[in-house]
Backbone as JSON Lines, residues from 0, in Angstrom:
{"i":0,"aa":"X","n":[1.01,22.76,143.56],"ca":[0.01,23.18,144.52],"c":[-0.25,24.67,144.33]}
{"i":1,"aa":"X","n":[-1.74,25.36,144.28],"ca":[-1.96,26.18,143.84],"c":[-2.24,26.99,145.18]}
{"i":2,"aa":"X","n":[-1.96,27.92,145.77],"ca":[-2.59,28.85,146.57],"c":[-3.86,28.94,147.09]}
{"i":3,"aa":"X","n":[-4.52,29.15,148.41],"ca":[-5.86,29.09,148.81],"c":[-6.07,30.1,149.57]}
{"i":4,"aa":"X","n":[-7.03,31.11,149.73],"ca":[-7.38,32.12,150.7],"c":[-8.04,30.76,152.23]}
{"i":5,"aa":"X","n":[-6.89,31.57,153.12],"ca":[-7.37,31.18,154.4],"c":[-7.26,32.36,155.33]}
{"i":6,"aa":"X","n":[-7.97,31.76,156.94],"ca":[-8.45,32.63,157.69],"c":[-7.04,32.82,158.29]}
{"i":7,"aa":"X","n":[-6.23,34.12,158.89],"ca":[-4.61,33.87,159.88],"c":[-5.36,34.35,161.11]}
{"i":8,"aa":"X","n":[-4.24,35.01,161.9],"ca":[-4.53,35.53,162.91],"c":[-3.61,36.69,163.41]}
{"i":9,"aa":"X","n":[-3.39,38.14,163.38],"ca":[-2.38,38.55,163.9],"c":[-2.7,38.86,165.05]}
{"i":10,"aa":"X","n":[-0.98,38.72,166.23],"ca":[-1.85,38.85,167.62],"c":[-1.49,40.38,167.94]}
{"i":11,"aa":"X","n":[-0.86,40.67,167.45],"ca":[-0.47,42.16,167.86],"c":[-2.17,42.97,167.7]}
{"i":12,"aa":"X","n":[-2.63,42.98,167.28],"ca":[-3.97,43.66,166.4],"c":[-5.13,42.72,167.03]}
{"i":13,"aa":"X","n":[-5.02,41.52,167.85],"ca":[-6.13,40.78,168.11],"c":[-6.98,40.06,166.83]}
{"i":14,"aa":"X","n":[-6.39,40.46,165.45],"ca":[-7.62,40.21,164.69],"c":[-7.52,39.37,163.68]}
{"i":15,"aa":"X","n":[-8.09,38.58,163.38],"ca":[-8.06,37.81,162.07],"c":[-8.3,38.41,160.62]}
{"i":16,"aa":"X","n":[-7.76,37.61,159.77],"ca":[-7.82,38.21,158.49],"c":[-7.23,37.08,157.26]}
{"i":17,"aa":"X","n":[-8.06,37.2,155.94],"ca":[-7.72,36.19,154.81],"c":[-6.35,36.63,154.49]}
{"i":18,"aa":"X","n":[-5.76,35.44,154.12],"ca":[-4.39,35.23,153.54],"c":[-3.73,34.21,152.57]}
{"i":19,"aa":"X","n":[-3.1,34.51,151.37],"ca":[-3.13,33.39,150.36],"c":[-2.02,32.24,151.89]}
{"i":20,"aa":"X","n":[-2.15,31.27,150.98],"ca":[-1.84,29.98,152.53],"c":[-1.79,29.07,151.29]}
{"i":21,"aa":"X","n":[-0.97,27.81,152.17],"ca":[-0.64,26.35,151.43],"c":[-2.28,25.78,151.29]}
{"i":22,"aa":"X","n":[-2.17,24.72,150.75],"ca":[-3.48,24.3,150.46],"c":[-3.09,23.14,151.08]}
{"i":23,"aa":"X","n":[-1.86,22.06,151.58],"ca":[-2.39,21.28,152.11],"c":[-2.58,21.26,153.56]}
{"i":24,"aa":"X","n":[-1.19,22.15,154.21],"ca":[-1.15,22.18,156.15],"c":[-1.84,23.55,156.3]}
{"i":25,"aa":"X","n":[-3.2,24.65,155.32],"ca":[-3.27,25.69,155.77],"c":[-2.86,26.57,156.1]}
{"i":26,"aa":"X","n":[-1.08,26.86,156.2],"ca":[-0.1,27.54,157.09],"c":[0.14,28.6,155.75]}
{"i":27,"aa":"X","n":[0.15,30.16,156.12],"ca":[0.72,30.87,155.69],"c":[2.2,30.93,154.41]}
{"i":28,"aa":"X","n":[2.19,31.08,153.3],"ca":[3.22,31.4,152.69],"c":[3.97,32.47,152.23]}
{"i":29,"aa":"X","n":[5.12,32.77,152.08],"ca":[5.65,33.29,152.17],"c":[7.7,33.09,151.0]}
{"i":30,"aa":"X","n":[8.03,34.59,150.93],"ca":[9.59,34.03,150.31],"c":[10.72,33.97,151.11]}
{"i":31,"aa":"X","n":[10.51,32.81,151.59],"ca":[11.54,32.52,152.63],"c":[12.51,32.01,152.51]}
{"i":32,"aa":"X","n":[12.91,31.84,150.83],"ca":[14.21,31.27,150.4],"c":[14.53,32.16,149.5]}
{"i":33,"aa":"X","n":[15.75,32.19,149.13],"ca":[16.38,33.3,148.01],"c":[16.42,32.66,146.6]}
{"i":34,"aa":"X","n":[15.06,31.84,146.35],"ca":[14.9,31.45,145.09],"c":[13.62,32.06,144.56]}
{"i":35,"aa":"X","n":[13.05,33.0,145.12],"ca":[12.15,33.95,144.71],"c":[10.56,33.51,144.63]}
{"i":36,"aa":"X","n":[10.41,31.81,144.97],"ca":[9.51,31.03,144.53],"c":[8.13,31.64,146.54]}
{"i":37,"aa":"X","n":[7.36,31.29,146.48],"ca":[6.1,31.21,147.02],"c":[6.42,29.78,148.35]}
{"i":38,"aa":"X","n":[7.0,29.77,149.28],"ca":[6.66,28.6,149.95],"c":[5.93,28.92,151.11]}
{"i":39,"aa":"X","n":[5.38,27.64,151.53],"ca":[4.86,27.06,153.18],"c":[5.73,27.74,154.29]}
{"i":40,"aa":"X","n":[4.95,27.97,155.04],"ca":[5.88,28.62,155.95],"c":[6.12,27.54,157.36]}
{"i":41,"aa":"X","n":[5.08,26.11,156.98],"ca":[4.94,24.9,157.98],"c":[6.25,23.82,157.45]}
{"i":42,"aa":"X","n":[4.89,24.06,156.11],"ca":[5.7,22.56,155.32],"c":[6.64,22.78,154.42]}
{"i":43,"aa":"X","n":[7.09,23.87,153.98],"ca":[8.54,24.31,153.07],"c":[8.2,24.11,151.86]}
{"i":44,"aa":"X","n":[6.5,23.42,151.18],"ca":[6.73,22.97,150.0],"c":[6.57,24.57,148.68]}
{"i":45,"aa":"X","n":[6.85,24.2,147.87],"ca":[6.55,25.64,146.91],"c":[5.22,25.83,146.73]}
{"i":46,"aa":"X","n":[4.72,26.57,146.7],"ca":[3.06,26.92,146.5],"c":[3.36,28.03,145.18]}
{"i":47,"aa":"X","n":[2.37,27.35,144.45],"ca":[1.82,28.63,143.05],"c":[0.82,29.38,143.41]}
{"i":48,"aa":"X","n":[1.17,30.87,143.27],"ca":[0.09,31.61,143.13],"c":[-0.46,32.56,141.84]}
{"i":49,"aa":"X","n":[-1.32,32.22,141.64],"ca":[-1.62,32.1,140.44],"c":[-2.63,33.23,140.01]}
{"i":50,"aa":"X","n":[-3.78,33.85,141.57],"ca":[-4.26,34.61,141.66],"c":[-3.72,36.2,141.65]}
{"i":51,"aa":"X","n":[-4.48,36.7,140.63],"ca":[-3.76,38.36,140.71],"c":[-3.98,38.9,141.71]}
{"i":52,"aa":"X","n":[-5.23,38.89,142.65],"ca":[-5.3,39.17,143.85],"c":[-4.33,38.77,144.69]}
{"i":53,"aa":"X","n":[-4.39,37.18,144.88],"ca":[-3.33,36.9,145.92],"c":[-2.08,37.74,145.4]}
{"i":54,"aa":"X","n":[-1.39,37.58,144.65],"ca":[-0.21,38.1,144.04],"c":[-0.22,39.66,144.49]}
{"i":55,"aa":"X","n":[-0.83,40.41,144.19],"ca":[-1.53,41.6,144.99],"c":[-1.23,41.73,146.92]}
{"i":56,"aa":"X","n":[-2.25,40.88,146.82],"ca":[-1.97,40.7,148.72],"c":[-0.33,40.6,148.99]}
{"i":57,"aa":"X","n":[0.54,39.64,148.69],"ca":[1.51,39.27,148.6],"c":[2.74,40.52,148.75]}
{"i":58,"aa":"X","n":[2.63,41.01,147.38],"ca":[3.4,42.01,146.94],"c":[3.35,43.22,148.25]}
{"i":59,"aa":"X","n":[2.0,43.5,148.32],"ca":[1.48,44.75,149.04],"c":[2.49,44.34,150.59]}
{"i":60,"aa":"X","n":[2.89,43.59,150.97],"ca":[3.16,42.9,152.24],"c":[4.61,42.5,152.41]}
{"i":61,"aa":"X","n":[5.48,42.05,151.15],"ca":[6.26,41.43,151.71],"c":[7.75,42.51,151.61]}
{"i":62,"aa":"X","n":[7.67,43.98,151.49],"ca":[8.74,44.8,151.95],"c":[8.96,44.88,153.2]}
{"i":63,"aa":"X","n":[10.39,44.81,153.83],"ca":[11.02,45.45,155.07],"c":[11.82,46.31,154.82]}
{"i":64,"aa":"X","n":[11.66,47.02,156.08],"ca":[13.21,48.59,155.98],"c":[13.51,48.38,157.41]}
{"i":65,"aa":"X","n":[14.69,48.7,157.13],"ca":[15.58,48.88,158.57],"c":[16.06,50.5,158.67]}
{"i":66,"aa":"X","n":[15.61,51.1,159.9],"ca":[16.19,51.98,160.55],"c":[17.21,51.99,161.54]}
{"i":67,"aa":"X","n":[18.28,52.74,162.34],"ca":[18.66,53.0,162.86],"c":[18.26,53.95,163.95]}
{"i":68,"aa":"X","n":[18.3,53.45,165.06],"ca":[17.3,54.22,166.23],"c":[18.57,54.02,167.29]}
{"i":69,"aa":"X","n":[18.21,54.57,168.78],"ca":[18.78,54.84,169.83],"c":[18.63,53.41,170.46]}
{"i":70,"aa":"X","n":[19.6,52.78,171.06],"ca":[19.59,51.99,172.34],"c":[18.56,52.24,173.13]}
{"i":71,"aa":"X","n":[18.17,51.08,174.33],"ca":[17.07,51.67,175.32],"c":[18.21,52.03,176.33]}
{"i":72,"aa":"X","n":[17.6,52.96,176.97],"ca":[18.76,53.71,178.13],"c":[19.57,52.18,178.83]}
{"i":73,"aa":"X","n":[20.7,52.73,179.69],"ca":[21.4,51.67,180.75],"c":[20.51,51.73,181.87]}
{"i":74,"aa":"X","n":[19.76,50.14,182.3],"ca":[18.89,49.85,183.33],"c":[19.87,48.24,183.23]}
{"i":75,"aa":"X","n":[18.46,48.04,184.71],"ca":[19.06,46.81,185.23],"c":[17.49,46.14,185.3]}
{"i":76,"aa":"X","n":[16.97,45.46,185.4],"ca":[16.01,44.38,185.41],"c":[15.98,43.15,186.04]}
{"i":77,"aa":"X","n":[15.2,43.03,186.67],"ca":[15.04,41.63,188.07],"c":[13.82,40.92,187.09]}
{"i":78,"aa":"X","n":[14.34,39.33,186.99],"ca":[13.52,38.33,186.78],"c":[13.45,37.14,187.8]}
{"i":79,"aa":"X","n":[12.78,36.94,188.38],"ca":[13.1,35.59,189.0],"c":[13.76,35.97,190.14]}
{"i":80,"aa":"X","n":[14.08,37.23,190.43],"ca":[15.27,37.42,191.93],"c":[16.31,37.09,191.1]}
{"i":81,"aa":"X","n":[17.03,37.18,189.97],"ca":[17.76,37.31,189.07],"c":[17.9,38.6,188.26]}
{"i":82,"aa":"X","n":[19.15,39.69,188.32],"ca":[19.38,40.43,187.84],"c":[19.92,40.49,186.45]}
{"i":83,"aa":"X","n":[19.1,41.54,185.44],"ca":[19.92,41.63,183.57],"c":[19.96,42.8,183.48]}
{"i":84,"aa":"X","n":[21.15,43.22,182.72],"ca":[21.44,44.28,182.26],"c":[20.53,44.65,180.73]}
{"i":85,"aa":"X","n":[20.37,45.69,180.4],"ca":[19.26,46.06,179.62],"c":[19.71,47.39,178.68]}
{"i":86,"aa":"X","n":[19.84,47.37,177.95],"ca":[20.55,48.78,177.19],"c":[21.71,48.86,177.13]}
{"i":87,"aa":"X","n":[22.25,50.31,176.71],"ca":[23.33,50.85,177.03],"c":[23.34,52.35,176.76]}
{"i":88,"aa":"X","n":[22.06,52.93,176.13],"ca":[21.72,54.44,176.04],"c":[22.67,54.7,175.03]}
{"i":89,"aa":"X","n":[23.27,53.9,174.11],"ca":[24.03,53.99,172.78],"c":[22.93,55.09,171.67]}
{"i":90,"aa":"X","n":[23.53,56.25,170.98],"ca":[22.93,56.89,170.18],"c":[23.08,56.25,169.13]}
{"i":91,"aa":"X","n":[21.96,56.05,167.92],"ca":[22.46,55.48,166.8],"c":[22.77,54.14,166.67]}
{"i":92,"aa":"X","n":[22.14,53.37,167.86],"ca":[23.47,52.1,167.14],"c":[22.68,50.83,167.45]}
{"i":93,"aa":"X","n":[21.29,51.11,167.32],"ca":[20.29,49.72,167.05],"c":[19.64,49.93,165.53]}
{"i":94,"aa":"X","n":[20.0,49.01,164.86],"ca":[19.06,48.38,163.71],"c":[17.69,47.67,164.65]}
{"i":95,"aa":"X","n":[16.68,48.94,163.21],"ca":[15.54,47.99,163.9],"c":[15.27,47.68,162.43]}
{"i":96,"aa":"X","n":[14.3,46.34,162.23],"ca":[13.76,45.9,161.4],"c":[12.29,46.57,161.55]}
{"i":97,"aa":"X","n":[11.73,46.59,160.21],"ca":[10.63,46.87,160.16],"c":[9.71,46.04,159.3]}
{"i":98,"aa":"X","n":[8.38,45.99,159.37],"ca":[7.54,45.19,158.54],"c":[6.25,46.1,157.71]}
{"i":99,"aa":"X","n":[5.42,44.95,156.98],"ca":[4.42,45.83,157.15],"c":[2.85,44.86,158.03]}
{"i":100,"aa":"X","n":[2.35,45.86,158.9],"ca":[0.9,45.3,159.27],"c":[0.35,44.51,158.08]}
{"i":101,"aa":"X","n":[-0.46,42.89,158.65],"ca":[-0.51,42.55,156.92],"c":[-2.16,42.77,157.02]}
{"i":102,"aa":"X","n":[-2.91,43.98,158.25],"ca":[-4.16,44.24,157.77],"c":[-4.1,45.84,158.1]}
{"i":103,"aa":"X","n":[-3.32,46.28,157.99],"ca":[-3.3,48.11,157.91],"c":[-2.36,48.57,156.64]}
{"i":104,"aa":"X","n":[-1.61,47.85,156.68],"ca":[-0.09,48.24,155.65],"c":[0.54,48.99,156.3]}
{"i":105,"aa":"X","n":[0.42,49.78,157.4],"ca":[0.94,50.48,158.02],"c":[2.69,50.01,159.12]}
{"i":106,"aa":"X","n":[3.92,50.02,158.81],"ca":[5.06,50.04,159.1],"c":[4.84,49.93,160.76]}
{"i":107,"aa":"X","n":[5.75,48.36,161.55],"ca":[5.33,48.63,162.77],"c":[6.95,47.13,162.81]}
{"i":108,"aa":"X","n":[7.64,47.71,164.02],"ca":[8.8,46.69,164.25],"c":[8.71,45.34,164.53]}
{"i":109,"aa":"X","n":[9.3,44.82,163.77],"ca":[9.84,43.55,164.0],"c":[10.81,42.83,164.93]}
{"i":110,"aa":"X","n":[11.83,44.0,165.14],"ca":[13.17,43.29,166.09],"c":[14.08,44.24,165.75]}
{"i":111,"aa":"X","n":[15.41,44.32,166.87],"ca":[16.2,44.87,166.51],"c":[17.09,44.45,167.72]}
{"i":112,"aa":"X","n":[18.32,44.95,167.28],"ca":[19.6,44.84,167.77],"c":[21.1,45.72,167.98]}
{"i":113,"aa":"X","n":[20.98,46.13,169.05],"ca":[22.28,47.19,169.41],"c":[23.34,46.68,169.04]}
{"i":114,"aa":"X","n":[23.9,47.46,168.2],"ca":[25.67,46.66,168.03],"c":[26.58,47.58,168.68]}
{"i":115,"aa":"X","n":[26.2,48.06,169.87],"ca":[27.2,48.01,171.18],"c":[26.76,47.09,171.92]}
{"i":116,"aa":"X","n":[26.5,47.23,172.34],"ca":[26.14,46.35,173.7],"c":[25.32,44.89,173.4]}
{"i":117,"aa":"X","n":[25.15,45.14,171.91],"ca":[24.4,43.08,171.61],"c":[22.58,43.27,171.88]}
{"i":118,"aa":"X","n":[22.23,44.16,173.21],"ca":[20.92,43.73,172.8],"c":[20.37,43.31,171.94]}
{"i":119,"aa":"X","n":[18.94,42.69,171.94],"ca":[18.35,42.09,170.63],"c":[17.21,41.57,171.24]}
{"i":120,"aa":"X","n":[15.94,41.99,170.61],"ca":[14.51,41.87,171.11],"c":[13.94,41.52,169.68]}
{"i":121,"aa":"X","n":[12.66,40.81,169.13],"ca":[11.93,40.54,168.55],"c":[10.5,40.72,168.69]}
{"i":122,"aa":"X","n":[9.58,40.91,168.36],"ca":[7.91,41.2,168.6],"c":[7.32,39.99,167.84]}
C-alpha cells in the first residue's frame, strides 16, 4: 500500500491541513514501531511512501526533544466537590516531551511528568 495525501485536523491550531495517510482507513501514518517502517496509525498496516515530498513532510515532523522544566507549584484543586493535589513546586524535575507543530514546525508540548511527585499531563 502506497501512501495518499489526505485532509487531518489539528485541534490545538483549529486547522486543517494535507498529510501523507493510509490509503485504505484514511488515518494518519506514522513510526510507531521500532522497525523503522511507515504504519497506520488506525489500522497498524505498513504503508510505502514512496513520494519525495511525502518523505519530506514526514521527516520535517517526526523529531521529539525532551526538556527538563519546573513542577507546577503545590496547589490543591476541587473537581466534582472532590479534592486533588496538583504539583509539588519541584525545581528541575519534570520531563517534558516535545513535538513538532505538523503546520508551523514550530516546537510546542506534548506531555510531561514530575518524577517527584508522579504528576503527568498530556495535550
Amino acid at each position: 500500500m502506497k501512501a495518499i495525501w489526505e485532509l487531518d485536523y489539528d485541534f490545538q491550531d483549529d486547522l486543517t491541513y494535507k498529510r501523507p495517510c493510509c490509503p485504505d482507513c484514511k488515518a494518519p501514518i506514522g513510526k510507531i514501531f521500532e522497525d523503522g517502517k511507515y504504519h497506520c496509525y488506525s489500522c497498524g498496516e505498513i504503508v510505502e511512501v514512496v513520494d519525495p515530498a511525502m518523505q519530506k513532510w514526514l521527516s520535517d515532523r517526526e523529531y521529539e526533544k525532551v526538556e527538563i522544566e519546573d513542577c507546577f507549584p503545590d496547589s490543591e484543586i476541587e473537581i466534582r466537590g472532590e479534592k486533588f493535589k496538583m504539583g509539588c513546586g519541584g525545581k528541575g524535575t519534570v520531563k517534558v516531551k516535545y513535538v513538532k507543530n505538523p503546520i508551523t514546525l514550530k516546537w510546542r508540548a506534548a506531555g510531561g511528568k514530575c518524577e517527584k511527585c508522579g504528576m503527568s499531563w498530556i495535550v
